[in-house]
C-alpha positions, 0 to 999 in steps of 0.5 A: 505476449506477456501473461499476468496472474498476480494483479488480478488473484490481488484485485480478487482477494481485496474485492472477495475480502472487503465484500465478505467483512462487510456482510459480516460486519458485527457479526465478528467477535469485537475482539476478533475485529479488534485485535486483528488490525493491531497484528495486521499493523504489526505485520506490515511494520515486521515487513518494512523493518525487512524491507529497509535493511537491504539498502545500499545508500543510507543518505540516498534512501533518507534523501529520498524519503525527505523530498518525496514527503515534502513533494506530497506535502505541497501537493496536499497528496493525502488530503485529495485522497482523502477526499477521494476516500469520502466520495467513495464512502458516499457512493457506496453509500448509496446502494449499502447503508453507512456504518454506525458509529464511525465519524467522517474523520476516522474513516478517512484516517483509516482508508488512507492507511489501508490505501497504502497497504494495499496500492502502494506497498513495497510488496505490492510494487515489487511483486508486479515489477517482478513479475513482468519481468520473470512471469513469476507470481508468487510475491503477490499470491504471498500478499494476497493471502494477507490482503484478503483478511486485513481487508476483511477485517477493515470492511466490518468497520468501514464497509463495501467502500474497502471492496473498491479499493481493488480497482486502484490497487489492480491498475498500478499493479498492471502498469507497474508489471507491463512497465517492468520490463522497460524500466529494470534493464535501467536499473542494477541491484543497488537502485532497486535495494535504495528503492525496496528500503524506502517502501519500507520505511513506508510500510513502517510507517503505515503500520503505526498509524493501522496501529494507532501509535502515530498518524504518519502522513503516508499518502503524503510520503508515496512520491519518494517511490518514484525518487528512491531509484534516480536519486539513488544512482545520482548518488552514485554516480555524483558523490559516492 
């Protein structure tokens, strides 16, 4: 039976991180609060450049990336996210106060990008595919390290709502781990580096927008993850 650790020591280290920055609050130094999500974008953009350079079929992955974008764009993805991300906000707004001085439009700008970060990241997937398949946990105890400061560091600006987001980002890791090892007997190491390359280009993606340089819409980007590895062996077994 399989045995997995790194889902739940993620999903703890986002909860104990989200719940500690939004205790503290404003008691972090502003330029702590501050400078700290432009180095977390920073990392997760150095990430994605990492990520993308181990692709296998350039016009695979770009084909991917372009029909996974317009395939969210149609469903309005980041939109109903965003609106879950409102919900959310208000429900825990119910037990801890709200945040002053943060508009409706910003938290939803920000929880998206976080949203991503944390449930739909390259790391985050592969960790939990890798896992499954080798019993080996150390991708996503690398990542929890990561996540427990840049989701405390988010909570002091949008509060306990951050916490939450370890319940989704737990449920994908799981399913993704328990999947794994059904799903990579189907793939060789070209559809899983096509695949590794466009979550790169959306932590790349996501890293500008935590940084405030241009506002990606990266939930609206998230279907090409379930393209990158089918396309990416119809390319080769079509064109190439």
């Amino acid at each position: 039976m399989l045995t997995l650790v790194g889902p739940y020591v993620n999903g703890a280290a986002v909860a104990l991180g989200g719940a500690t920055g939004a205790f503290l609050g404003t008691k972090l130094p502003e330029r702590l609060r501050t400078a700290m999500p432009q180095t977390f974008g920073l990392a997760s953009m150095g990430l994605g450049i990492v990520m993308i350079v181990k692709l296998s079929h350039l016009p695979a992955v770009v084909l991917a990336i372009v029909v996974g974008t317009i395939i969210g764009e149609l469903c309005y993805l980041e939109r109903g996210i965003g609106k879950l991300g409102a919900k959310t906000k208000g429900l825990v707004e119910r037990v801890f106060p709200p945040r002053a001085g943060l508009s409706q439009e910003d938290f939803i700008e920000k929880f998206v990008a976080i949203l991503v970060l944390f449930c739909a990241s390259g790391t985050g997937i592969f960790g939990a595919m890798n896992e499954g398949m080798t019993g080996d946990p150390q991708i996503l105890f690398t990542k929890s390290i990561l996540d427990f400061f840049t989701s405390g560091i988010f909570a002091t600006a949008l509060g306990y709502a951050v916490a939450t987001l370890c319940a989704p980002q737990l449920i994908i890791q799981l399913i993704l781990a328990y999947a794994a090892s059904y799903i990579m007997p189907l793939t060789n190491p070209q559809m899983i580096a096509d695949f590794s390359s466009v979550g790169g280009l959306i932590m790349l993606a996501t890293g500008f927008r935590i940084c405030g340089v241009k506002s990606f819409p990266v939930a609206n980007m998230l279907p090409a993850l379930a393209l990158a590895m089918p396309i990416s062996y119809l390319w080769v077994r079509l064109v190439h």
